[in-house]
N, C-alpha and C positions, 0 to 999 in steps of 0.2 A: 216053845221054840224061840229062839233068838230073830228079831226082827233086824233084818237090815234094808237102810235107807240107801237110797242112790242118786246119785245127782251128775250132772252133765257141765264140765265147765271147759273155759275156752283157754288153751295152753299160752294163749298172748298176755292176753289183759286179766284173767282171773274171773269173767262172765260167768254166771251160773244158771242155768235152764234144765227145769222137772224133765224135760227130750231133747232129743239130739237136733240140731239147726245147721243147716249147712253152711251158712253165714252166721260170723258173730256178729248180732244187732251193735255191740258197745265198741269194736275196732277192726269190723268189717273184716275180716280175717277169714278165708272158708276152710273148708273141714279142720277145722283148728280144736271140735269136741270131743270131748274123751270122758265116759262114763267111769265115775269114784262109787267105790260103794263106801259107805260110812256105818258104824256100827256104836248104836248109841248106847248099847249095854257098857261099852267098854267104862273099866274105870280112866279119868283122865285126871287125876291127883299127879302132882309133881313134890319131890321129895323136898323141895325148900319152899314151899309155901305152909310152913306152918309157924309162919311170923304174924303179929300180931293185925289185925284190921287197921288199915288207915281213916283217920276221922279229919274233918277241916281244920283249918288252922286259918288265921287271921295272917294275913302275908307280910306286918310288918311284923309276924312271931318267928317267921323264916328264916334261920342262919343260914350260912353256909360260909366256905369255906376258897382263902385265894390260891392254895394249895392243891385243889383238885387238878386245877391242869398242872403236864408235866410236858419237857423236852422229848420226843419218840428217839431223838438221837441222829435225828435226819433233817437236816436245815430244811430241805426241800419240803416233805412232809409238813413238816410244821410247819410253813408256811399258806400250804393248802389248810391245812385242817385249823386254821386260823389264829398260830400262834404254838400249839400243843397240841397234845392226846389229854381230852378233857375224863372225866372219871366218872363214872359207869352211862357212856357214851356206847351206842351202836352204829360201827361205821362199814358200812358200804362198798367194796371195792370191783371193780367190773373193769373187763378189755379183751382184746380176742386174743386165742389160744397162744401160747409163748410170747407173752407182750411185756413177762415180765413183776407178774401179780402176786405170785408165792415166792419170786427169791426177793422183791421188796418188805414181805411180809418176815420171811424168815431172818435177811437183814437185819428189821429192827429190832425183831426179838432175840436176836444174839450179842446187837452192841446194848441194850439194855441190863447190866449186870446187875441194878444193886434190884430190879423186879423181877418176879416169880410170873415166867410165862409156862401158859399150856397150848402147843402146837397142834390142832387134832386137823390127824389128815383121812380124808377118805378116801383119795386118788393113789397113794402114794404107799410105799411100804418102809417101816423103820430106818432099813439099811439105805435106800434111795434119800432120805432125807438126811442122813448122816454123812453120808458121800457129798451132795450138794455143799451141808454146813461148812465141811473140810475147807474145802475150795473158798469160799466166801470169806471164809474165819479162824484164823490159824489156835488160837485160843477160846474154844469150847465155851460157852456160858452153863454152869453147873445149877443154874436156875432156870432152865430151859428145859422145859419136858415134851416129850413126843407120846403121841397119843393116837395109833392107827384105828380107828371105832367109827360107825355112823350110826350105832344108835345112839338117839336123842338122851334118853334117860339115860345111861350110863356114863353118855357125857357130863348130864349135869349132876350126877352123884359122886362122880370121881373130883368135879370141881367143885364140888361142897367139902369133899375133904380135904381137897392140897391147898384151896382158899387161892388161887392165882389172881396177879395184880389184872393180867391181859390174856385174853382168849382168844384163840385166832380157830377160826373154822375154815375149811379150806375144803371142799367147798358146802355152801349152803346146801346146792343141790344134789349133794349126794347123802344129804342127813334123813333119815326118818326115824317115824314115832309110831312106835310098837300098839300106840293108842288107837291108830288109823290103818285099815286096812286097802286104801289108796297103795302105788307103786311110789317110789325113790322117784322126786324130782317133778313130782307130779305139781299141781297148783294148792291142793288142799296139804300137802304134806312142808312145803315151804311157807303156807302162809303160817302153818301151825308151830313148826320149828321155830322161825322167828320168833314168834309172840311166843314164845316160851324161853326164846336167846333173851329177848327184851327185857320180859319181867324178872329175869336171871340178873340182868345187869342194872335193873335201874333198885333193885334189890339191896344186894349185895355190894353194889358201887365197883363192879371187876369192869373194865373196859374190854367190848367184841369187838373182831375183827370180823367181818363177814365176805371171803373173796365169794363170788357170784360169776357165772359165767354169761356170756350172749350169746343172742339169734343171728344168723345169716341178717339180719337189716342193723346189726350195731347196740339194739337193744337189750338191756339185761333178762337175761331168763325170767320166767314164773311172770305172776300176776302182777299187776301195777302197784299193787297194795303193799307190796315189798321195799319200792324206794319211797311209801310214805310212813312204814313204822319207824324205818330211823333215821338216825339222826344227822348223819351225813353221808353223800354218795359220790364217791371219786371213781372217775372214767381213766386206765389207762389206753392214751392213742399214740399212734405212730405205725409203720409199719416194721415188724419183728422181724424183716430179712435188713432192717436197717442199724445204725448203731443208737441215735436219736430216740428218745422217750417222753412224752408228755404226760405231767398226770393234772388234772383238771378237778375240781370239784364241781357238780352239778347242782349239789344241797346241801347246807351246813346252817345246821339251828345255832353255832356259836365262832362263825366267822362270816368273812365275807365270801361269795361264790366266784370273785372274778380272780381268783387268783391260779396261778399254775406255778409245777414244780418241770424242771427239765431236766432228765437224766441221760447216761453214755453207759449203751450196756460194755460190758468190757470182758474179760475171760475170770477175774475177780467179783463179779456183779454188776448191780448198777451204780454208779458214779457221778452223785452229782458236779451239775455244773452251777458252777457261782456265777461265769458270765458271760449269758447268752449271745451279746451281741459278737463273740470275736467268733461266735462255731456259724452265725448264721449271717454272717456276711461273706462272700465266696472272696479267695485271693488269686488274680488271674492277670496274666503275664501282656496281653493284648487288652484296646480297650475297647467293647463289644456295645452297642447300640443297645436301645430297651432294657436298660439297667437304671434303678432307681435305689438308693436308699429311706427308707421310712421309719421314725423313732413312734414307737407304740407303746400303749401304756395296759398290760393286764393287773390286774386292782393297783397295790400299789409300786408295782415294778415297771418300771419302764427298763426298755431294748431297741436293739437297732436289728430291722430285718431288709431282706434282700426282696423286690421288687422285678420279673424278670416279665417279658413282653414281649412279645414276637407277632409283628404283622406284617401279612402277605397277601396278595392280591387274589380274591377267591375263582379259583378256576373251574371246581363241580358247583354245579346246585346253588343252595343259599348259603348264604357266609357264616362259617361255623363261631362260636363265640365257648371258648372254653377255657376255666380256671379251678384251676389247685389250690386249697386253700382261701378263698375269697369267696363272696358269695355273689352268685352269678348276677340274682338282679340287680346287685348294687352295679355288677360291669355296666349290665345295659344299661342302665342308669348315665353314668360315668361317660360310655359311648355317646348318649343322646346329647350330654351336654356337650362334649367335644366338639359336637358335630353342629350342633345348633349355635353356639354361641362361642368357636372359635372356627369352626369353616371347615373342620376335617372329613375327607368323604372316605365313611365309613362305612358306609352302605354293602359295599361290593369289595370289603376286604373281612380274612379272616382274623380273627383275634384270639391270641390263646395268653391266658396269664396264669404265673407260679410265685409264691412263694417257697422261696429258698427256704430249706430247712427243716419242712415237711410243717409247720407252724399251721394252724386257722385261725385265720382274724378275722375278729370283729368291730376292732377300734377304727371308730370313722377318719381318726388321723390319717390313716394312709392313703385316704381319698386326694388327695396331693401328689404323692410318689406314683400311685397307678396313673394317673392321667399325665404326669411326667413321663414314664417307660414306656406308657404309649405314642407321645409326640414323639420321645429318640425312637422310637423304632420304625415310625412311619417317615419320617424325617430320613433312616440311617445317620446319627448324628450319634456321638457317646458323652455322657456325662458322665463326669467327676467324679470316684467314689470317694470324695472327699466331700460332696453335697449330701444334704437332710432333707427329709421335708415332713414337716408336720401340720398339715391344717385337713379340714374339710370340706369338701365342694358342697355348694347349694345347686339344686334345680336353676335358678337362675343366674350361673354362672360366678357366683360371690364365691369367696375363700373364707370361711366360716372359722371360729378359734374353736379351739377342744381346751379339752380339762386339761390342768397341770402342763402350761405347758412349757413352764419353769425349770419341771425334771426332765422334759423330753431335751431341751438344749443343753443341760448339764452332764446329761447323757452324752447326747453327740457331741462337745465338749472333752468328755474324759475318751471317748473313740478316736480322737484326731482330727475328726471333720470340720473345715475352716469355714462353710457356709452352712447357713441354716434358713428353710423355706418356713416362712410361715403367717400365717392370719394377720392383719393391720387391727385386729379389734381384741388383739390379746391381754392388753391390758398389762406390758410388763411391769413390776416393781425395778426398772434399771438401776434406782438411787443403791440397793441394796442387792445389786446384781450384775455382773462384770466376769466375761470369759472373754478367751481369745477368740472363738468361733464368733464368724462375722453373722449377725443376723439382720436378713431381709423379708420385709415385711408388706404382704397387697393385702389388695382386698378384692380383686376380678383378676379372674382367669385370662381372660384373653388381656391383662397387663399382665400375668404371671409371664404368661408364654413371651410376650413380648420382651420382656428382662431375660429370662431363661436364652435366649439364642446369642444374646451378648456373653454370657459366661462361657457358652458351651463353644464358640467361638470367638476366643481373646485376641485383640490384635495384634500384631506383627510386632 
């Protein structure tokens, strides 16, 4: 009689327990178990492993090759994925439902004409993918194959015979493997797909696409073990009733992670934008108090964003402190210094802060612009959208320099802006440095603020 095994894992993190737990011990997670049966008679042979055994090699015997990365055909892209689509990469794509993930995908595999792609859809049906491409691509890429299937092995038998440059799987979670007597989407069915997408690609040298869906909390499907087999994992964000698109990399084994791409869905697709700072700076006919501009740097791009701050006197309860985009403890942070080392009573007011444009930042620069759009607002005073400000506050009231901050004024420079806020400890190269934007320089906040009230109010 056939023996079957069974096992109990946790649909978050990928946990595995001989019995069912009502809590996951590894991401606390309750009734998150679901009993796999597993079946170890099966054969688990895959049709392209019968390439020779790999043996050591001495690493200065290593070639390789400066031609493996290629242009995707999408500035934006390549930028994230740092530089190219490098060759037999596995890359990672995740964002919530309509954000955007398969017409980016289909995109690139249509302006890619001199490469042999395979589209395998499991959601979708021939004709639905054919309608989309129309729309997107008036001119068909006759190297572009569609491939409606979720089983595993026939995907990779059919891509042993067409030999494609790029594989696009759309979605992970709808693949299984005829190996596994587990359901579609399960933990053990994904983690085994992958590791069979993987050794497919690092094989064969074909470049995966892997789009991947999320949970209700932001997180990509399946077990954790999924964003560490490959090779890079791009998040897209934004919200999908808007036009704005973020895509972000989380992990990338051959660039760097702080980079981001911004897209404009349009009724043709997505559409990059080349330059962020003129869609996320607002243009507006009056001129509105708690408005700041801030130059910020995501790896090696810098941008101009919008700073927006509304305070009022809190009339329920405790004083609410609420922000879009920014990260709250840095607020309270920001508040305390405010309060402590330039006199503001913040105590008994509410605070709500946004970035324009639906962005999340993390660059300490704008610690500057936020404690800016909070004095115009508390003040009711308006500043300039011809002002910058780029530095970062200390606990102690100091105005701290950040990185690069050479590009962030060349930035605010080629924007128009004739001021620019920033650090005394910057360290400019001026001898070999010269715009028309005037830049001013402290080092304490409560001498910022003090210059700051002379601008925003010019004499007669």
């Amino acid at each position: 009689m056939t023996k079957f095994k069974t096992n109990f894992y946790c649909q978050h993190c990928g946990y595995s327990s001989p019995k069912w737990l009502g809590k996951c011990p590894s991401c606390f997670a309750w009734n998150s178990f679901v009993e796999e049966i597993q079946d170890k008679n099966k054969d688990e042979r895959i049709a392209y492993t019968g390439k020779e055994k790999p043996v050591p090699k001495p690493i200065d015997s290593i070639t390789y090759d400066l031609q493996d990365r290629f242009s995707s055909g999408d500035e934006e892209l390549d930028r994230v994925l740092g530089g190219g689509i490098v060759s037999s990469s596995l890359v990672l794509i995740g964002g919530e439902p309509g954000i955007g993930k398969s017409t980016l995908m289909l995109q690139m595999g249509l302006s890619l004409k001199n490469k042999k792609i395979f589209y395998i859809s499991g959601e979708e049906s021939e004709q639905q993918i054919r309608l989309r491409a129309e729309r997107l691509e008036k001119n068909l890429n006759s190297n572009f194959y569609l491939f409606c299937e979720c089983n595993l092995e026939n995907i990779l038998h059919q891509s042993i015979l067409h030999k494609p440059d790029i594989l696009i799987i759309d979605s992970i979670q709808t693949l299984f493997s005829s190996n596994l007597d587990s359901s579609t989407g399960s933990v053990s069915q994904i983690r085994h797909c992958t590791a069979q997408l993987l050794r497919f690609a690092k094989e064969t040298k074909t470049v995966v696409f892997l789009i991947g869906h999320i949970t209700k909390d932001g997180f990509i499907a399946g077990p954790k073990i999924l964003e560490h087999m490959v090779d890079a994992v791009l998040q897209f964000e934004g919200d999908r009733h808007l036009y704005y698109r973020i895509l972000r990399t989380t992990k990338n084994r051959f660039g760097s992670t702080s980079e981001l791409g911004i897209y404009e869905m349009k009724s043709n697709g997505l559409c990059a934008i080349k330059n962020p700072s003129e869609i996320l700076i607002s243009q507006r006919d009056n001129p509105t108090s708690g408005i700041a501009i801030a130059a910020m740097l995501e790896g090696n791009r810098c941008f101009l964003v919008e700073i927006q701050s509304l305070v009022s006197h809190a009339t329920y309860g405790n004083p609410q402190r609420v922000c879009t985009g920014f990260d709250p403890k840095r607020l309270n942070m920001l508040l305390a210094v405010l309060e402590k080392r330039v006199g503001l009573r913040l105590a008994n007011q509410d605070v709500f802060l946004n970035v324009a444009g639906g962005i999340r930042i993390e660059d300490p620069a704008v610690d500057l612009a936020v404690c800016a759009s909070i004095f115009s607002s508390y003040n009711d005073f308006h500043i300039s959208d011809k002002f910058c400000f780029s530095a970062e506050v200390g606990l102690g009231g100091e105005i701290r320099a950040v990185y690069k901050t050479e590009n962030r004024i060349l930035e605010a420079a080629k924007m128009g802006m004739k001021k620019i806020f920033i650090s005394k400890f910057a360290n400019l190269t001026k001898n070999n440095f010269s715009v028309k934007t005037e830049i001013h320089e402290f080092s304490a906040i409560s001498e910022f603020f003090n210059q700051l009230q002379f601008f925003v109010f010019p004499p007669n």
